[in-house]
N, C-alpha and C positions, 0 to 999 in steps of 0.2 A: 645222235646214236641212241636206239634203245635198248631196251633189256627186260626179260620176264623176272616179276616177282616169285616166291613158293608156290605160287596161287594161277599162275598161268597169266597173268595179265603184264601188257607192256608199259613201263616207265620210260620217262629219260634218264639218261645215267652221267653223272660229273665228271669232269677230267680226274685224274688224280691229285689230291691235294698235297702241302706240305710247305715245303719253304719258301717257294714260288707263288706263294698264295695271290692270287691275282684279284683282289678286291681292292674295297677301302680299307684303310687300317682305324682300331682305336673308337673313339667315344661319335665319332662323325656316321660308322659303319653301322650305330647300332638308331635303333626304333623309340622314339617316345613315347609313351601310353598312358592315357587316365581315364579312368573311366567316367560314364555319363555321371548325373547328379542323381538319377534316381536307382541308377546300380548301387549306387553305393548307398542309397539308404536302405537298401534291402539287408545289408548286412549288420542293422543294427536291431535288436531283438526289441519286438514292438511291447510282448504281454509283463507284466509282471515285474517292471522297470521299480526300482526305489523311487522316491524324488529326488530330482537334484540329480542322480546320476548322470544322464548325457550330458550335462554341461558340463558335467566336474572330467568327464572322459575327452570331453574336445579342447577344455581348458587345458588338463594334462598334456594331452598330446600334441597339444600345440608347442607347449615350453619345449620337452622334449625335442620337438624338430627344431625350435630356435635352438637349442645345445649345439645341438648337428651343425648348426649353419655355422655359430660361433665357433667350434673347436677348428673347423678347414684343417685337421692335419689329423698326425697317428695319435689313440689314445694313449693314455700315461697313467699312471695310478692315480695321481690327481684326479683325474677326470670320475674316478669314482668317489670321490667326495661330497657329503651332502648332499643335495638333489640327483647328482651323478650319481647318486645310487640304484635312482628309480630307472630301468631302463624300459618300460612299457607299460602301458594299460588298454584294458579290457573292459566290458558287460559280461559279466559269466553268473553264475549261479551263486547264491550264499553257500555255505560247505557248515561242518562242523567247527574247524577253525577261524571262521571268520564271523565277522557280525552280518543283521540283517535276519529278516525273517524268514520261515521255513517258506520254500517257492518263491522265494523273491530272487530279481536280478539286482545283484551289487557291483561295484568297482573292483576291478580284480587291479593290482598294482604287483605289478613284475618287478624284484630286487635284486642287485648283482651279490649282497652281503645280505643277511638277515637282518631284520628289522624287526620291533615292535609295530603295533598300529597304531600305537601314539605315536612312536618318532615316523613312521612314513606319514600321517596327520600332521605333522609339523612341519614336515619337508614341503609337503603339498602347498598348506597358508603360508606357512611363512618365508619360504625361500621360492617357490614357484608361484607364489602370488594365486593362487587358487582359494580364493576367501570359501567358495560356497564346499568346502569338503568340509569344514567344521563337524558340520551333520550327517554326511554323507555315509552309509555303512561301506563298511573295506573288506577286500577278504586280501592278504598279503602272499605272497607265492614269492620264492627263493628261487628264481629261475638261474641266477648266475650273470655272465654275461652272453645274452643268443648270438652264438656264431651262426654263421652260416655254412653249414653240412655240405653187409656186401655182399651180391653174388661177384666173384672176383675171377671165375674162370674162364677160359674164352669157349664162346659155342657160333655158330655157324649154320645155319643164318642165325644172327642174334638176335635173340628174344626182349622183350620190353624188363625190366628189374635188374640188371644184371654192369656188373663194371664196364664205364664208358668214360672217356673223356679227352679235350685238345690236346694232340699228340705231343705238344713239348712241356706239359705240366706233368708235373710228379704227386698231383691232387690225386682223391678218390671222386667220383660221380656213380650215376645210376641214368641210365637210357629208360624214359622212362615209358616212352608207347611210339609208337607209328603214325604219320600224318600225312596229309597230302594239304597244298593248297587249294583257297576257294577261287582264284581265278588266274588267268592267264598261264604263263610255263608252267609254276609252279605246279598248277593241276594236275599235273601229269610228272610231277615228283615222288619219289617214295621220301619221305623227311621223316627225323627223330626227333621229339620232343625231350628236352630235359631243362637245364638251366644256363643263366649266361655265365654263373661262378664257373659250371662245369664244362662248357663248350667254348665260351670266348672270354674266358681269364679275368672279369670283373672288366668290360671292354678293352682287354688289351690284346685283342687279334685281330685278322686281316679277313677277307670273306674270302672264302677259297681254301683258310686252312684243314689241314687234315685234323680228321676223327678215328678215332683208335678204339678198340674194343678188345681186351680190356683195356684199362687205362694203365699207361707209365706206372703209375704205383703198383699195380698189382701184375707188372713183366710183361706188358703190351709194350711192343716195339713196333716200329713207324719207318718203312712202310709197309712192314708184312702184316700189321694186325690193322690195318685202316679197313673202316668200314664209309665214310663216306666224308664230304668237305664242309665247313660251315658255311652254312644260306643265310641265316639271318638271328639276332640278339635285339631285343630291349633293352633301349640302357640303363645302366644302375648310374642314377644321379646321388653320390656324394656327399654337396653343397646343401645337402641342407631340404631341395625339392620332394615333396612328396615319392615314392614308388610305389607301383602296386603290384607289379609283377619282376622275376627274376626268371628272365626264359630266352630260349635258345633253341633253333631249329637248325639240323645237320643232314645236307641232303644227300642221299646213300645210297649205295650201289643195290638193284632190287634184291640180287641176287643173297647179297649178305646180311640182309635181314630178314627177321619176321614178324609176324603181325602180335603171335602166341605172347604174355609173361609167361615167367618161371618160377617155380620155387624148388627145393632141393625135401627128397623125401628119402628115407633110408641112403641116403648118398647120392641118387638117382637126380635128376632134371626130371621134374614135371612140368605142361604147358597147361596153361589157360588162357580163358578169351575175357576182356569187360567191354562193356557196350561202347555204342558210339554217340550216344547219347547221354547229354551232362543233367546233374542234378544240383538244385541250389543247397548249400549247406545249411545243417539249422543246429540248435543247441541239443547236445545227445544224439545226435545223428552216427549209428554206428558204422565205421569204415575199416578198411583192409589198403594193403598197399605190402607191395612187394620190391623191394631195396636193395642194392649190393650190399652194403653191412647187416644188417638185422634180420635177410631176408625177409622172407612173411610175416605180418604182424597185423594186431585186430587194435582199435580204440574207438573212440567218439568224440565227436566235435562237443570243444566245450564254450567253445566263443568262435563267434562271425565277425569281431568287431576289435581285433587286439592291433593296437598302434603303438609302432615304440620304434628302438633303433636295432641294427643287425649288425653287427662285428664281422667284416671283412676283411682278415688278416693286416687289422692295424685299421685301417678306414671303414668308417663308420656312414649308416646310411638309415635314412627315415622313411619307414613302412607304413602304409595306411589299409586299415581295417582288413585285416588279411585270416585268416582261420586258425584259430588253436585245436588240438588235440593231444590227448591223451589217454594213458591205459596208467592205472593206477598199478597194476601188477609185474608192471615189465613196460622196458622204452618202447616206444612204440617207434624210435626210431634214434640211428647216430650216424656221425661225421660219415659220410662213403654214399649214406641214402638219399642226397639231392637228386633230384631231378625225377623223382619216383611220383606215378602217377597215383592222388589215392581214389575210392573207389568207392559206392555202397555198398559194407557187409551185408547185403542180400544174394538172390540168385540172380537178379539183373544186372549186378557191378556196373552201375554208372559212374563216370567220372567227376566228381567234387572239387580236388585240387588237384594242386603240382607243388610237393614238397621243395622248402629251400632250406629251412634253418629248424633251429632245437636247441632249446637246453638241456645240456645233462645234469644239472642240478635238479629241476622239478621234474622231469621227464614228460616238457613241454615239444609236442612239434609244431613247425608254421608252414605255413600252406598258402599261395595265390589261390583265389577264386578259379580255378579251371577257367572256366570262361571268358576272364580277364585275358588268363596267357593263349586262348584260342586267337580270342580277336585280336589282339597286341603283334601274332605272330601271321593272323588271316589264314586258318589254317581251319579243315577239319578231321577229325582222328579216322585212323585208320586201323579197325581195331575188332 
């Protein structure tokens, strides 16, 4: 059976989903994903590097994920003890707070507690065995613990920014653009891009479940506010394995979506378009993204290269070289704006990332590669 988009062109269109979800269920349902070798060295900033730094960054992030692998359960206050303090690291720029020379790239060290740079220098050598940070310049950042992250009212067809998410969660999410597959059925899918937190529950749904618009939290009920069934998730490994992406594709009825984001102006819904063409992130790269909670918001990437762990309501999971950003003047984003696609603050809005996690402590966001969760999902925007 098909169906017209806004736009005049014909889709396939899903059964209806929900309880019945007629897939696989669980972590077997979802997609493995890592990227090549040379993708990922693009994400590590070539100019202007200290010495010592990339190794004291992969030596960090390595302990880091061996944490992950050792804790196998929910964290506890313990866990922020000593080394457990550090929850990530980065190559980001020196600051006024931190050491390292002016235009130089240092070690950014993400803390759940505030820290001196001598005690996270200690924790480094001497408890995570990291001998060569001795030297190493640090800039320290209070990010807290990074969980994993409104336009909150329903509209029709629904627009990319705006509250989304699996119909039996009482989470907040954000829809965050339009996509089609690159080959076979898919091709001729209308799908939404967002995340696997917000679409299949950190892998605990079935393929087939229903998607709501707006989301449970914000008085989307199911089946009247379903917009389409879940096609496909990444899995979020846990134990310890590397992740690179946290995404989730929900394939949708043509009719009740649209291609448009939103942002809200004088009270009003306004639409916009960003391209369909992605762009690689760099350091200062300035971007926009529009979110169920924070709506519209402007920042800049401040690292390609931040590796640490993500708090997922008690499980804990280890990210590799994924995009920070920030606006020093305002969050550039909170809890509700997963799945939000970000963008370049130009006139061509290219696509950069796919929002998953933040701190509200430093008013840190993290971002997958865009391109990452393209391929991961085999998918091109539709946009």
């Amino acid at each position: 059976m098909t169906s017209q988009d806004n736009e005049g062109r014909d889709y396939l269109v899903p059964d209806e989903g929900g309880p019945q979800g007629q897939g696989t269920t669980g972590e077997a349902a979802g997609i493995a994903f890592e990227p090549s070798a040379d993708s990922l060295s693009q994400h590590e900033p070539q100019d202007g590097v200290a010495a010592g730094v990339r190794e004291v960054r992969e030596a960090a992030a390595e302990s880091i994920r061996d944490r992950v692998v050792d804790a196998g359960g929910p964290s506890s206050a313990q866990s922020l003890s000593g080394a457990g303090n550090i929850q990530g690291v980065a190559i980001g720029p020196a600051e006024r707070d931190s050491e390292g020379e002016p235009g130089q790239q240092v070690l950014h060290v993400y803390v759940a507690e505030p820290m001196t740079v001598t005690e996270v220098r200690t924790l480094l050598v001497d408890s995570m065995g990291v001998h060569q940070a001795r030297e190493t310049p640090l800039r320290i950042i209070h990010s807290g613990i990074v969980d994993a992250f409104s336009h909150r009212f329903r509209d029709r067809p629904a627009p990319g920014g705006i509250s989304v998410h699996h119909y039996q969660d009482t989470a907040a999410g954000t829809l965050g653009c339009l996509a089609f597959g690159r080959s076979g059925a898919a091709a001729n899918k209308v799908l939404c891009l967002s995340n696997n937190h917000v679409l299949a529950r950190v892998n605990n749904s079935t393929i087939g479940d229903g998607i709501i618009q707006p989301g449970k939290y914000d008085s989307g009920t199911f089946p009247n506010d379903q917009i389409g069934i879940l096609e496909k998730f990444g899995v979020i490994n846990t134990s310890g394995k590397p992740n690179y992406v946290d995404v989730a594709v929900g394939w949708c009825f043509p009719d009740r979506v649209r291609r448009e984001l939103v942002y809200l102006s004088g009270g009003a819904p306004h639409y916009f378009r960003i391209n369909n063409a992605t762009r690689a992130p760099f350091h200062g790269q300035p971007v926009g993204k529009s979110g169920r909670t924070t709506q519209l918001t402007y920042g800049a990437v401040e690292s390609t290269s931040w590796s640490g762990q993500i708090n997922y309501a008690g499980r804990t999971a280890f990210f590799d070289r994924q995009i920070s950003i920030r606006n020093p003047s305002y969050q550039f984003s909170a809890a509700g704006d997963s799945g939000s696609v970000i963008w370049t603050n130009d006139q061509n809005r290219n696509p950069v990332g796919l929002l998953f996690a933040g701190s509200q402590a430093s008013g840190h966001t993290f971002a997958n590669p865009i391109d990452w969760a393209m391929t991961a999902m085999d998918i091109h925007l539709l946009t």
